[in-house]
C-alpha positions in Angstrom: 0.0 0.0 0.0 1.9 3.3 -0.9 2.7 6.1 1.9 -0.2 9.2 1.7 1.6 12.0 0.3 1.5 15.9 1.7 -0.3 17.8 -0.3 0.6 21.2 -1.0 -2.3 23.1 1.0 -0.7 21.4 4.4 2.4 22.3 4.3 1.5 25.8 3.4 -0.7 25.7 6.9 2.3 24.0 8.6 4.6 26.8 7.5 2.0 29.8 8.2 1.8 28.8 11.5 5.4 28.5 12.2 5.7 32.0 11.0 3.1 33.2 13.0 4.5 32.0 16.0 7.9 33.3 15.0 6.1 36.5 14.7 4.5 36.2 18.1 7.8 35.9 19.8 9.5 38.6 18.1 6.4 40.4 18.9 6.6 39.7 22.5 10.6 39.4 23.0 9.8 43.2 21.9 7.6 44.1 24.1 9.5 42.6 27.1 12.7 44.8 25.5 10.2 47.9 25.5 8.8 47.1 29.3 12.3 46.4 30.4 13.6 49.8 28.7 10.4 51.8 30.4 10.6 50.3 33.4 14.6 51.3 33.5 13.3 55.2 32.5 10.7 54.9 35.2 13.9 53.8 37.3 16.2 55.8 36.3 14.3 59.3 35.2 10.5 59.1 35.9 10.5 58.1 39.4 13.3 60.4 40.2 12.6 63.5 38.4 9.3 65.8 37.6 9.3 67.5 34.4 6.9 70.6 32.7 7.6 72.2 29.3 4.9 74.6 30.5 7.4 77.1 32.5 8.4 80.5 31.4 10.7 83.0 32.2 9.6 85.5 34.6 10.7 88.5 36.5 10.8 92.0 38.4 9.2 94.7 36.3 10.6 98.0 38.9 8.2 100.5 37.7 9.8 103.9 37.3 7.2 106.7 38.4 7.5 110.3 39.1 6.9 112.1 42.9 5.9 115.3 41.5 4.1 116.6 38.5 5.6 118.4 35.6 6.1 118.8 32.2 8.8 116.5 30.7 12.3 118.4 29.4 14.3 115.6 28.6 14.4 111.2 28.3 17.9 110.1 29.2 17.2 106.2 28.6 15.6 104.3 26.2 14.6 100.4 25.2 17.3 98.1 26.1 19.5 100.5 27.8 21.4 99.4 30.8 20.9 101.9 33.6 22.3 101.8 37.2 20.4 102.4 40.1 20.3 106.4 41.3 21.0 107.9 37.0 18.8 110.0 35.9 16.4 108.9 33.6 13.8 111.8 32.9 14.4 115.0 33.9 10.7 117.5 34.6 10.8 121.3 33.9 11.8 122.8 37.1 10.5 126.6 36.7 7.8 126.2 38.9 9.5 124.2 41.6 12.0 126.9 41.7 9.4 129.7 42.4 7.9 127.5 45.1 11.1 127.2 46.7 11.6 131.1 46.6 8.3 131.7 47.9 8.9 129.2 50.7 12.2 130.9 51.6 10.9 134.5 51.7 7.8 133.1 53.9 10.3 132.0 56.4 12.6 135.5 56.2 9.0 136.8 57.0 8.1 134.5 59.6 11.3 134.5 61.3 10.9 138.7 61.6 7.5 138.4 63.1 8.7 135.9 65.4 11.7 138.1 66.5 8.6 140.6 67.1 7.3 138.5 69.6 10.3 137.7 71.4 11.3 141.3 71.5 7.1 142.1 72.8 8.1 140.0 75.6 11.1 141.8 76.5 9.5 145.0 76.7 6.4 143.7 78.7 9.3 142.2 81.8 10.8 145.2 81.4 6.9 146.8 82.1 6.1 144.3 84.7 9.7 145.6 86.5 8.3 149.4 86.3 4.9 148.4 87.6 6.3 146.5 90.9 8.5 149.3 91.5 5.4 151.9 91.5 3.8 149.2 93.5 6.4 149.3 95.7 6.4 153.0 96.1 2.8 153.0 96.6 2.7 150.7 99.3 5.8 152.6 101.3 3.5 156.0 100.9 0.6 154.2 102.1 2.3 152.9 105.2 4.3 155.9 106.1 0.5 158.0 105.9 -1.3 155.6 107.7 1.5 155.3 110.8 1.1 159.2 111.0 -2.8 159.2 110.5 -3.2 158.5 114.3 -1.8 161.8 114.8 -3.5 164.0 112.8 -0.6 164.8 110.8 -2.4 163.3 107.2 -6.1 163.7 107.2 -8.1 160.7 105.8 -8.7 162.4 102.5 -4.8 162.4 101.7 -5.0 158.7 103.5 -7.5 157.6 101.3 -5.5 158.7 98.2 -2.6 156.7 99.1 -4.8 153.9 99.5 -6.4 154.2 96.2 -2.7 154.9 94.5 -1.9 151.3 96.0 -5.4 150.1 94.7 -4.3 151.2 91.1 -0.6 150.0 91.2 -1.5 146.8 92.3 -4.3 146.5 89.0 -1.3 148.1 87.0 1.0 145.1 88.2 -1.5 142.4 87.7 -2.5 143.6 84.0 1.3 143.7 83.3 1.4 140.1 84.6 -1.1 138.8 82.4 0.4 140.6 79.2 3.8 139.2 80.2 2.2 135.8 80.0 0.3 136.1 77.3 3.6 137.0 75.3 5.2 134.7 76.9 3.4 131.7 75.8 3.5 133.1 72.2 7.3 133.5 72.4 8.4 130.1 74.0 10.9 129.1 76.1 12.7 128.6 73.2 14.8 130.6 70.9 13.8 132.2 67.9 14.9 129.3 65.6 13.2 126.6 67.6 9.7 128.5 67.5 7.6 126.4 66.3 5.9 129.1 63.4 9.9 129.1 62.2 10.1 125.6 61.9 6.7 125.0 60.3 7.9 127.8 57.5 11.5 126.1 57.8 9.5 122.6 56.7 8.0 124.0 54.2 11.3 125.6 52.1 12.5 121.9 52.9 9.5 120.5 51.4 10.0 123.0 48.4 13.5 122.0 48.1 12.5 118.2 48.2 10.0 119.2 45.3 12.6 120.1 43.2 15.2 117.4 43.6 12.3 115.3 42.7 12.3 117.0 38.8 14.8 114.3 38.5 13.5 111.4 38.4 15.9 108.4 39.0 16.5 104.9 38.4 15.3 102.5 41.4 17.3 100.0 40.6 20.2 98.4 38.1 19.0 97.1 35.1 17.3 97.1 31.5 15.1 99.8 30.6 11.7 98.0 29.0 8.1 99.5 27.7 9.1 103.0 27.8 5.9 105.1 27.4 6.8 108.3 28.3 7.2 111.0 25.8 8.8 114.5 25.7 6.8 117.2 26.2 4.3 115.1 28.2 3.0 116.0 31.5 2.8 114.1 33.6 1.3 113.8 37.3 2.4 111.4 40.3 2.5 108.0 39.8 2.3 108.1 36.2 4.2 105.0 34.9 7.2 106.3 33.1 9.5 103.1 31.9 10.0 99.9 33.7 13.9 98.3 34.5 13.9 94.8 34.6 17.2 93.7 36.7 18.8 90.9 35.0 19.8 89.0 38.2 16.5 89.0 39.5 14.9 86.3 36.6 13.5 83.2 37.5 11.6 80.4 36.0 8.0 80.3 36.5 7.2 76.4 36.2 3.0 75.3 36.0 3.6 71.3 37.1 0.4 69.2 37.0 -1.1 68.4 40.8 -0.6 64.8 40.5 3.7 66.1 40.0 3.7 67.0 43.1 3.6 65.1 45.8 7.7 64.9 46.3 8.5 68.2 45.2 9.8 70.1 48.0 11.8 73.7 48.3 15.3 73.3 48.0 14.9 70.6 45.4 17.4 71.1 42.3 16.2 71.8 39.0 17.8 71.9 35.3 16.5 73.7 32.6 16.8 74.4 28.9 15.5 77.4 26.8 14.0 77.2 23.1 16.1 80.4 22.6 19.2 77.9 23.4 18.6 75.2 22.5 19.7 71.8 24.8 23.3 73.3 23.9 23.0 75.2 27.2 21.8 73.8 30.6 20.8 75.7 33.3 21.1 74.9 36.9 18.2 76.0 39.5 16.9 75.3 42.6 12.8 75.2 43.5 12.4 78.5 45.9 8.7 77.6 46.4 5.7 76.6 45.3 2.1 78.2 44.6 -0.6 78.4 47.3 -3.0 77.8 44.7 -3.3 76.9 41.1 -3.5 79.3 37.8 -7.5 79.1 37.5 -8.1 80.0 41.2 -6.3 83.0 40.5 -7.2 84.3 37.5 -9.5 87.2 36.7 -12.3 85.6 36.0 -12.2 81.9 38.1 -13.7 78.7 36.7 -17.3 77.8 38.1 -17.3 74.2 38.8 -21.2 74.3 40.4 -22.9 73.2 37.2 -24.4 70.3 35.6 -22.1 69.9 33.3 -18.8 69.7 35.6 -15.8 67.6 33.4 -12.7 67.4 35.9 -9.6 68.9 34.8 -5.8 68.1 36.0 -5.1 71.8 37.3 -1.8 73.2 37.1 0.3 75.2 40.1 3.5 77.5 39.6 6.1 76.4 41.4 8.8 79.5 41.5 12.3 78.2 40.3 16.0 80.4 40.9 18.8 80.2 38.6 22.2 80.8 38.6 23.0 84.5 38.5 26.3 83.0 37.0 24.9 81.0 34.4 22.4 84.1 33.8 25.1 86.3 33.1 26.9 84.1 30.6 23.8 83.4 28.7 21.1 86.0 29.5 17.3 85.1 29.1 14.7 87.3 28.9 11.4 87.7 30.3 8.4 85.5 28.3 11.3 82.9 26.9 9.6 79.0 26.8 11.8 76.9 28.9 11.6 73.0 29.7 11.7 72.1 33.5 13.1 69.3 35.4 13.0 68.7 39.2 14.9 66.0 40.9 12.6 64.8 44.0 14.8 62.1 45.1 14.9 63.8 48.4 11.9 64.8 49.5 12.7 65.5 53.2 12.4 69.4 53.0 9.4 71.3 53.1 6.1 72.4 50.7 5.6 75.8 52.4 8.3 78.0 53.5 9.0 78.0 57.6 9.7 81.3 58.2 9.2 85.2 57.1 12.6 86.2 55.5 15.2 88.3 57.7 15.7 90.8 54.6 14.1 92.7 52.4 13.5 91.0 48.7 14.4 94.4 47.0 15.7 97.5 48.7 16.6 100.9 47.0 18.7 104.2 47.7 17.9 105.7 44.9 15.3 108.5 46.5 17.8 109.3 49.7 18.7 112.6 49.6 20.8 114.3 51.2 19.3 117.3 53.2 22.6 119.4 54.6 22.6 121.7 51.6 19.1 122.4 52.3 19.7 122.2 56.2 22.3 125.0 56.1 20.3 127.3 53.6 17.2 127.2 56.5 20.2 128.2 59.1 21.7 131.4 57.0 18.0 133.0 56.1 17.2 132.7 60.4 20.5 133.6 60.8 20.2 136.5 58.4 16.8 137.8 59.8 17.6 137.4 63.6 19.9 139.1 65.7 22.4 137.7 68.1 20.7 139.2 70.9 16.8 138.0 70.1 18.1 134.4 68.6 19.4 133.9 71.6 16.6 135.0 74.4 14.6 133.0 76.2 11.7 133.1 78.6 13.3 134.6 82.3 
């Protein structure tokens, strides 16, 4: 009996199927390389590191704004110019300030005069009160030495009553002196004429003139980049008008928007590296996390989102989390504020803290830009009450 023979449709079946489960073992030999590989990125990046391409580069925008109003004379910075902190950036027409100032000064010449005119009232009315005690004085001896010779007949009671009515008057003399003296008295002070206190309110006001003027100039807060320039010559302007805004270049950071569910490990102090689209992955920057948002970007913005409806979908909300660069690697390759940047945070260690444990010691920003110094002024108040008092009245006080 011959041997049955293969026919052609069974070993095409036979070989299909060894194919197939060739196939099926590539397929899964490479899907056990692609869990091994993302379970070794999981290891080795994912479960050690939080990253965002959603981060920008922010910064301080130091508003430059005038004290005083005035009509603008001259712009010494524009756009992109590097200013330090205390130049003059626009300078206000000073005429009027200069006429205040004048006005101020001659008010105080003034004041200082009528004040002298006081102290000099007062000196006159001690010098009236000394008069009237002595005719008081008199009085009272002429009315004693009557009366002791009245017994005898020598002084009849109509002379008697005379004396008595001289020492009546004296004393009312005397006592109306006293109350003019103290009346003057209290105007004048026991000060001098340069402590009175009408000099020193006209003595504040030349010094608030004075400041007035300074103030024409307006300065630069702090050192930096001048950015969004609006003012204009010619323009007037009034107080707080924004002028121009510096941006310091040491001062940028990265604001990063991580996803709630990123950030369970992040903690302050954590490092961070980024890279910006306007370098490229060329350049790496080094950063640290300085803190992070008490709330999230919708809860804050101008109009928040209403979740109490019917038709509530849940989103995955975002919060900023505030990152500090290198003021090294900042000046080497300088950003600027708006750039895209991608974000990573390495939350290995997680044993620091969310929120921040204490206010800060120091200032964020300080500036000396509007100290000024006030001897020039100080010794012009001295020379006009020195000018318009003399020695002698300067000097008095109440006796």
């Amino acid at each position: 009996m011959d041997a049955p023979v293969a026919t052609p449709s069974a070993s095409t079946a036979q070989l299909m199927q060894r194919r197939r489960r060739s196939w099926l073992a590539a397929l899964a030999g490479a899907l056990g390389v692609v869990a091994v590989l993302a379970a070794l990125w999981w290891w080795l990046y994912a479960s050690r590191y939080q990253s965002t391409d959603d981060a920008y580069v922010a910064g301080d925008l130091v508003s430059v704004m005038p004290q005083v109003s005035g009509t603008v004379v001259a712009i010494a910075a524009d756009e992109t110019d590097l200013v330090d902190a205390g130049q003059e950036l626009v300078r206000l027409d000073a005429t009027d300030a200069r006429i205040v100032l004048a006005d101020a000064e001659q008010q105080l010449a003034r004041t200082v005069r009528q004040t002298r005119t006081v102290f000099d009232n007062r000196d006159q009315l001690a010098a009236v009160v000394g008069q009237r005690r002595a005719d008081l004085d008199r009085a009272l001896a002429d009315y004693d030495r009557r009366k002791d010779v009245a017994a005898t007949g020598a002084v009849s009671s109509e002379e008697l009553g005379h004396a008595r009515d001289a020492l009546s008057a004296a004393r009312d003399a005397l006592r109306a002196a006293d109350k003019n003296l103290a009346a003057s008295a209290a105007l004048a002070g026991r000060s001098g004429v340069a402590d009175h206190p009408d000099v020193q309110a006209a003595a504040t006001e030349v010094e608030r003139a004075w400041l007035a003027l300074q103030r024409t100039s307006v300065r630069a807060p702090v050192t930096g980049y001048v950015a969004r320039r609006s003012v204009q010559l010619g323009e007037r302007i009034a107080p707080g008008a924004p002028l121009m805004a510096i941006v310091p270049p040491e001062r940028l950071r990265v604001d990063a928007n991580f996803k709630e569910v990123q950030l369970k490990h992040m903690r302050i102090g954590q490092p961070a590296s980024l890279t910006a689209d306007l370098y490229g992955g060329r350049v790496e920057f080094h950063g640290r996390v300085e803190g992070l948002g008490l709330g999230t970007g919708a809860a804050f913005a101008l109009l928040p989102a209403q979740n109490a409806t019917g038709n509530w979908i849940k989103v995955v909300q975002r919060v900023p989390v505030r990152i500090a660069l290198d003021p090294r690697e900042l000046a080497a390759h300088p950003l600027r504020i708006g750039l895209s940047t991608r974000v990573a945070v390495d939350v290995r260690d997680d044993s620091g803290a969310q929120l921040a444990q204490r206010p800060r010691p120091e200032p964020v920003l300080t500036t000396r830009a509007y100290d000024i110094d006030r001897r020039e002024i100080a010794a012009r108040i001295a020379q006009i009450i020195r000018e318009n008092t003399p020695e002698r009245s300067a000097q008095s006080s109440l006796r």
